[in-house]
C-alpha positions in Angstrom: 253.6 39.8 95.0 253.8 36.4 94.0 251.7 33.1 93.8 252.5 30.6 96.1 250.7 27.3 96.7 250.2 25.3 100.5 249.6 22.3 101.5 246.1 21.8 103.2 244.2 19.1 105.5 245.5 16.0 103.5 248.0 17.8 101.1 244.9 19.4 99.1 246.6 22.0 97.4 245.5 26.0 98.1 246.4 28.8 96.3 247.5 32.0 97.7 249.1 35.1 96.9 252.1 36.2 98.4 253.4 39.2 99.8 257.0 39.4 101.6 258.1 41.8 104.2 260.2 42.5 107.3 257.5 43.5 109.6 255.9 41.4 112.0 253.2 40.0 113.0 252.4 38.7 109.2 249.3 38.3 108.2 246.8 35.3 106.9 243.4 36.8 105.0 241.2 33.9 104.5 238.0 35.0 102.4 234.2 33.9 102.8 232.8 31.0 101.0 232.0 31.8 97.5 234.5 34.3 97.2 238.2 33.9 95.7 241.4 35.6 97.3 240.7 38.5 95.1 238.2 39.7 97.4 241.2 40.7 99.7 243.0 42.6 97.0 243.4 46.0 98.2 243.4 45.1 101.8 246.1 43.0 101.4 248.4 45.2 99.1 247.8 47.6 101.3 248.9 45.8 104.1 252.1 44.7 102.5 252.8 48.3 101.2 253.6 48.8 105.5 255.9 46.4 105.1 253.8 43.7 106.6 254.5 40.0 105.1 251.0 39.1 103.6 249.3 35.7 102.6 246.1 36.1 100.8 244.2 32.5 100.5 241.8 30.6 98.5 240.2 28.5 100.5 239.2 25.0 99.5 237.3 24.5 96.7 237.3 28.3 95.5 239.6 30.0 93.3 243.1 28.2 92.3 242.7 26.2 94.8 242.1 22.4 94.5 238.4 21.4 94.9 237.9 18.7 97.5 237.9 15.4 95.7 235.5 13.6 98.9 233.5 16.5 98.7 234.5 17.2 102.1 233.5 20.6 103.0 233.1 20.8 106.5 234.1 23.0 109.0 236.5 21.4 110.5 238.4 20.9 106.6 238.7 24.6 106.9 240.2 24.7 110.4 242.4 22.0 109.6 243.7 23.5 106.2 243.9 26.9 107.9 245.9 25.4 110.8 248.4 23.3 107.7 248.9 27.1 106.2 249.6 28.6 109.5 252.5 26.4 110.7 254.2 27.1 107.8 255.0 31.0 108.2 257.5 32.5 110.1 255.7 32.6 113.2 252.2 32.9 114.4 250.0 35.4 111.8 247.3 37.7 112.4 244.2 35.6 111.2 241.8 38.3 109.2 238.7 36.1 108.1 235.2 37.3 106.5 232.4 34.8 106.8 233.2 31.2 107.3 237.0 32.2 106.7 236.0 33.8 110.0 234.6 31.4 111.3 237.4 29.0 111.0 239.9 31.5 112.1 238.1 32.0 115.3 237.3 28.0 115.5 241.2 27.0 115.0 242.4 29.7 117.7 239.6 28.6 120.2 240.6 25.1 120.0 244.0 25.1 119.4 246.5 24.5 122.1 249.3 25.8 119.7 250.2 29.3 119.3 248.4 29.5 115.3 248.2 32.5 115.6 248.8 36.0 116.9 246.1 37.2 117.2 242.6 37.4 115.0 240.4 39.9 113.2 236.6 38.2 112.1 234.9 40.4 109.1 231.2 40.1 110.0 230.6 36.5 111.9 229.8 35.4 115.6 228.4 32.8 116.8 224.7 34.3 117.3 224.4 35.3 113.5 221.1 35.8 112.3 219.1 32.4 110.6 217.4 34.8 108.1 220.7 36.4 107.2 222.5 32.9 106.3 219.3 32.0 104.5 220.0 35.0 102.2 223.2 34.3 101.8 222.3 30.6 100.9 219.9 31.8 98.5 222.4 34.0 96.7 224.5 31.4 96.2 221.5 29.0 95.1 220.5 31.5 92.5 223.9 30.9 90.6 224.0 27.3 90.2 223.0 26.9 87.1 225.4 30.1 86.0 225.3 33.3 83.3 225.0 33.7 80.3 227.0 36.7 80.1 229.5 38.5 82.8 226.6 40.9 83.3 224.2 39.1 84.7 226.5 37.8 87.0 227.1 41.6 88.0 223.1 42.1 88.1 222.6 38.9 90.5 225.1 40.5 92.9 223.6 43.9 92.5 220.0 42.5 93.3 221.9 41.0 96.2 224.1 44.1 97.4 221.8 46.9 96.3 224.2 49.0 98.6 227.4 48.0 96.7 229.0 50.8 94.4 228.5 49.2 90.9 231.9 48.4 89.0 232.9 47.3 85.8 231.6 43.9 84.7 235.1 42.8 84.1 236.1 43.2 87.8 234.1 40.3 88.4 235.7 38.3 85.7 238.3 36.5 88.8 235.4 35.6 90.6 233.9 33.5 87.8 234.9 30.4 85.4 234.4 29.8 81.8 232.6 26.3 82.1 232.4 23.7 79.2 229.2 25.0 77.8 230.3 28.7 77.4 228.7 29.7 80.9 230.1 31.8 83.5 230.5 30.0 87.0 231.1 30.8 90.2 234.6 29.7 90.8 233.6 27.8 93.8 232.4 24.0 93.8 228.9 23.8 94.3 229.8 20.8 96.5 230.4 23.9 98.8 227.2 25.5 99.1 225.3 22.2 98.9 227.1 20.9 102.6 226.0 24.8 104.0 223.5 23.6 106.4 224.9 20.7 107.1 227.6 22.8 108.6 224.7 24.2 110.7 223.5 21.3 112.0 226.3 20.0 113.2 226.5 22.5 115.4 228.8 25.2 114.0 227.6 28.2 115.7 227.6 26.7 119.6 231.7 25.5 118.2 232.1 29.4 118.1 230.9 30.2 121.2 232.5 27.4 123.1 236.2 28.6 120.8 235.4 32.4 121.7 235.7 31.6 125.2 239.0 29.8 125.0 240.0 33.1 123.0 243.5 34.1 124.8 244.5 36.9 122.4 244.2 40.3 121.1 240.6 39.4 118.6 239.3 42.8 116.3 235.1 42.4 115.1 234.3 44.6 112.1 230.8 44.5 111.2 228.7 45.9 108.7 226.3 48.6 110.5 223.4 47.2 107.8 224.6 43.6 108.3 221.6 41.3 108.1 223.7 38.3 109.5 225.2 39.9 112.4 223.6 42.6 114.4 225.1 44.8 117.5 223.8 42.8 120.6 225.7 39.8 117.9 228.4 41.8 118.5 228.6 42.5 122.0 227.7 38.5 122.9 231.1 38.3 121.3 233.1 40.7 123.4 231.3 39.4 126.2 232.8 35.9 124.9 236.2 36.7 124.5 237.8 39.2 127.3 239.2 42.4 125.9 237.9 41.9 122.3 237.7 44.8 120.7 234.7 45.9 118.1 234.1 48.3 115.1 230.9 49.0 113.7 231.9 50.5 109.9 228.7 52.6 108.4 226.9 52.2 105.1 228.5 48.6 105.0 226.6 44.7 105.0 228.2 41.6 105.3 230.4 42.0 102.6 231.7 44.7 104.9 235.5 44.6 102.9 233.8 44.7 99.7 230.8 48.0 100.4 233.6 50.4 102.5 236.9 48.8 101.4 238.7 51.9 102.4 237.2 52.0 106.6 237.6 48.0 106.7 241.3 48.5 105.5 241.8 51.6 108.2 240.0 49.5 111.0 242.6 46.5 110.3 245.8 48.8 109.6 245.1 50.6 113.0 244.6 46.6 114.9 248.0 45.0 113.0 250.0 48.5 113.6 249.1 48.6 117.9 250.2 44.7 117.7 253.7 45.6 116.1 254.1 48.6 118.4 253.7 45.9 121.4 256.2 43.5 119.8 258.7 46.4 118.6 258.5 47.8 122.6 258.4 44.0 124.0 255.2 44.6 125.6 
């Protein structure tokens, strides 16, 4: 593995690690806002321990990445920084995206009429998510503006958030935060982020997913969270109903961090997906 850095909408630099391999389709995990590349660490290692050639992103804003200088935070920055990554790999990835990572995936393969990408797996989003759900998310977020004093309250904020999530080590969240001027731990996100989240809403992001699921022309893999607050079952059967022959898993004892609370049935659920693609392509189906 190796860091590599991409180009986004408007040369903004994004960081990403790297994983090479023979086997195709590659892959392109784009996380959820407020969460750093690390959030697809095992997935992805896993991934490229197939042989799989891996790209694990930060989007804009988070992580290494650079933070938008105009503040510009929209949704279609995402899509079009996701669609600057995607033209630059070998050929078309599999997209795997967890909250508006997700959502952009499914956005820029809706509306593209360019191959981006091979095919797409969404972590927990479709476009009839629940308004109480994103208003938890939001107030998650909210709660940390101001940051921690110490690495464990960070860890206690997302425990009071997560109550289902296995607690860990304090120091596993140490990639997730920054070390600001005043001796504070940070979210390492820009809270220029969070503060355009409902205007991302309002400018009609949700009916954009519908209207892209139906354009949906390739294989497309939901995994949700069976005690997801943001996306429920009928959510996820308006989206096979959306996109012909989409395919969805429902992973137990998991929210919408579904990757983070069952890391081990999210990875499975994807291996199985990525492994049928590369059995069609190795038999030219």
């Amino acid at each position: 593995m190796h860091t590599a850095h991409y180009a986004g909408a408007g040369g903004l630099k994004l960081a990403a690690d790297v994983w090479d391999g023979p086997r195709e389709p590659g892959i392109l995990f784009i996380p959820g806002g407020g969460q750093t590349r690390n959030a697809w660490r095992r997935t992805a290692a896993g991934m490229a321990a197939k042989g799989f050639g891996v790209v694990s992103l930060d989007l804009r804003g988070h992580g290494g990445s650079e933070w938008a200088g105009d503040g510009n935070y929209s949704i279609d920055a995402f899509v079009d920084d996701l669609r600057a990554v995607a033209v630059t790999l070998p050929s078309p990835p599999v997209l795997v995206g967890a909250s508006i990572g997700g959502i952009a995936a499914l956005i820029a393969v809706g509306e593209s009429t360019e191959p981006t990408a091979r095919a797409v797996v969404l972590a927990d989003v479709a476009p009839t998510m629940s308004t109480a759900g994103l208003d938890r998310i939001r107030s998650f977020m909210t709660a940390g503006t101001h940051g921690f004093d110490t690495v464990e309250q960070a860890e206690e904020a997302v425990a009071r958030y997560r109550p289902q999530r296995r607690r860990s080590a304090s120091g596993s969240l140490h990639s997730q935060l920054r070390l600001g001027p005043d001796n504070r731990y940070y979210w390492h996100w820009d809270p220029a982020f969070h503060a355009a989240s409902k205007q991302r809403a309002a400018a009609g992001m949700l009916a954009r997913m519908a209207d892209a699921a139906r354009a949906v022309r390739m294989p497309a893999l939901l995994i949700t969270g069976a005690r997801s607050d943001v996306v429920s079952r009928d959510a996820a059967l308006d989206l096979q109903r959306l996109i012909p022959g989409a395919r969805s898993v429902e992973i137990a004892n998991a929210g919408h961090m579904v990757v983070g609370d069952e890391n081990q049935a999210f990875d499975a659920a994807v291996g199985r997906f990525v492994e049928g693609l590369a059995g069609c392509a190795a038999s030219g189906a």
